[in-house]
N, C-alpha and C positions, 0 to 999 in steps of 0.2 A: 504494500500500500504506500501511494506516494505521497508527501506533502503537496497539497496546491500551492503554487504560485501566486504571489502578492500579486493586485491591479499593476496594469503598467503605468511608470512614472513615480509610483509610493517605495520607498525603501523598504529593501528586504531583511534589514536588523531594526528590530526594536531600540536599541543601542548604539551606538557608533562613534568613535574619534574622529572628528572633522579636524582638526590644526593641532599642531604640534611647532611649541615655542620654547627659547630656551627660560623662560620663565613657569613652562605648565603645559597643560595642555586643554582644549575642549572638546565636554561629550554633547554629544546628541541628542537627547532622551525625550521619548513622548511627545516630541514639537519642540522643546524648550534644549535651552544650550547653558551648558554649568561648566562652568573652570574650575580646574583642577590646578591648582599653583603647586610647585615643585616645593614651595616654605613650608605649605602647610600639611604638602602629602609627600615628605620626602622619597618612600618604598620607589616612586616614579624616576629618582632624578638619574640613576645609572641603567635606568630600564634603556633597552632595544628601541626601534620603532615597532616592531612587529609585537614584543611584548606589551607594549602600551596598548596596540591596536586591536589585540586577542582579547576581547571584552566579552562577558557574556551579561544577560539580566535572568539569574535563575528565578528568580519570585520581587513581586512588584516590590520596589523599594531596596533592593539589594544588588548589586554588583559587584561579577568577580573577575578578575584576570586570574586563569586558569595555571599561566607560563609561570607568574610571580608568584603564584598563592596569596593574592593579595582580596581581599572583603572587605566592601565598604558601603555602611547604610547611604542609601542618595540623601537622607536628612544629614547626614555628615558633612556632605561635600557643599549644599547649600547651606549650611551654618560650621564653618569649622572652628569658629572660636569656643563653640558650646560642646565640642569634644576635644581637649587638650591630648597633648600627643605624651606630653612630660607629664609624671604625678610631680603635684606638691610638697608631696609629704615627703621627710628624708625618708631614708634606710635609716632600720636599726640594726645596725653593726652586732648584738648582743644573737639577734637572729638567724646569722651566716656566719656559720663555720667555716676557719679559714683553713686552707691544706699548706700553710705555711706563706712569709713575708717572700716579696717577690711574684709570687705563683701569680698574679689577678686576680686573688680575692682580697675580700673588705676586709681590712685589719685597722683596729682601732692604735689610735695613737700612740698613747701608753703602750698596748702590748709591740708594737713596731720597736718601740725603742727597747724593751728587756732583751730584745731577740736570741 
C-alpha cells in the first residue's frame, strides 16, 4: 500500500529547513517560520548541513533530528529564554565522588590541597 501524494505545489514535509546562516538556522513548520539561533540551541552549531536538514515532526509539537539525536519541544524554540540550557543551581561537590585530583572530577578545594 502506497502513500498518496500531496496536491501539486503544497510541500511534501510537514517540516522543513528553509536557510541556513552562520548565526542559526530556519524551520518551516505548519505555515509559520521559527529560528533557531546557534546561542541559544548550541547541539546545531558543528552540525553538517544535511544533519541540520534531517528533520522529522514525530507528534505535533515535537521535533527530532534523527542524525544528532537531538528533541526539541516547538514551545522551546519559540520561547527559548523560558527553557534555560545552564541550571542555576551549583553542584554539590559532597554528591560526586571523585576517582582522584586530576582525573575530571569535582574535587572540593580543601580536599585538592591535602592530596
Amino acid at each position: 500500500m502506497s502513500k498518496k501524494s500531496k496536491k501539486r505545489g503544497s510541500g511534501t514535509s510537514e517540516v522543513e529547513v528553509n536557510n541556513i546562516s552562520r548565526d542559526g538556522f530556519w524551520l518551516l513548520l505548519d505555515g509559520r517560520e521559527l529560528f533557531l539561533s546557534f546561542k541559544h540551541f548550541p547541539w546545531f552549531r558543528q552540525a553538517t548541513v544535511q544533519q541540520v536538514l534531517t528533520v522529522e515532526l514525530p507528534s505535533p509539537g515535537h521535533l527530532y533530528w534523527p542524525d544528532l539525536d537531538v528533541d526539541l519541544a516547538v514551545e522551546s524554540i519559540e520561547h527559548p529564554r523560558r527553557f534555560p540550557l545552564v541550571s542555576k543551581v551549583r553542584p554539590n561537590y559532597t554528591l560526586h565522588p571523585t576517582a582522584g585530583v586530576g582525573s575530571g572530577a569535582y574535587v572540593t578545594r580543601s580536599r585538592a590541597r591535602r592530596g
